[in-house]
N, C-alpha and C positions, 0 to 999 in steps of 0.2 A: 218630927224630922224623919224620923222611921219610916212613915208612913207616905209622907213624900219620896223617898228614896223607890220602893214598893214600886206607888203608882207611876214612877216614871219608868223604873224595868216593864210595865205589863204594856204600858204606851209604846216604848220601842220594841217589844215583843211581836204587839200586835202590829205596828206597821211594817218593819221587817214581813212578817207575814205575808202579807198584802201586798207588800214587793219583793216576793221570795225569784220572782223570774227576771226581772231586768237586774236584782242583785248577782244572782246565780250566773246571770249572762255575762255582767261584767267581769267576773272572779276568776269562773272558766271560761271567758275568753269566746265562746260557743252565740249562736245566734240566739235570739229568745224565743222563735217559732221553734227550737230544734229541744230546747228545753221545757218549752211548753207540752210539747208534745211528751217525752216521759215524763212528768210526770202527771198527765193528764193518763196514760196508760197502767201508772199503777192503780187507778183508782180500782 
């Protein structure tokens, strides 16, 4: 059951990830070209 619990954190981890910009867009309220953009500038 451990183990399950695990792999489900590392799956929401990961798509969180993947959708860190239209998340981010929606939380701050900000466009997702405007967010794309920093952090496409810290790299």
């Amino acid at each position: 059951m451990f183990w399950i619990i695990v792999l489900a954190i590392v799956v929401v981890g990961f798509v969180a990830w993947k959708m860190r910009v239209p998340i981010l867009a929606k939380i701050l309220g900000q466009d997702e070209s405007r967010i794309n953009r920093q952090l496409n500038r810290r790299k």
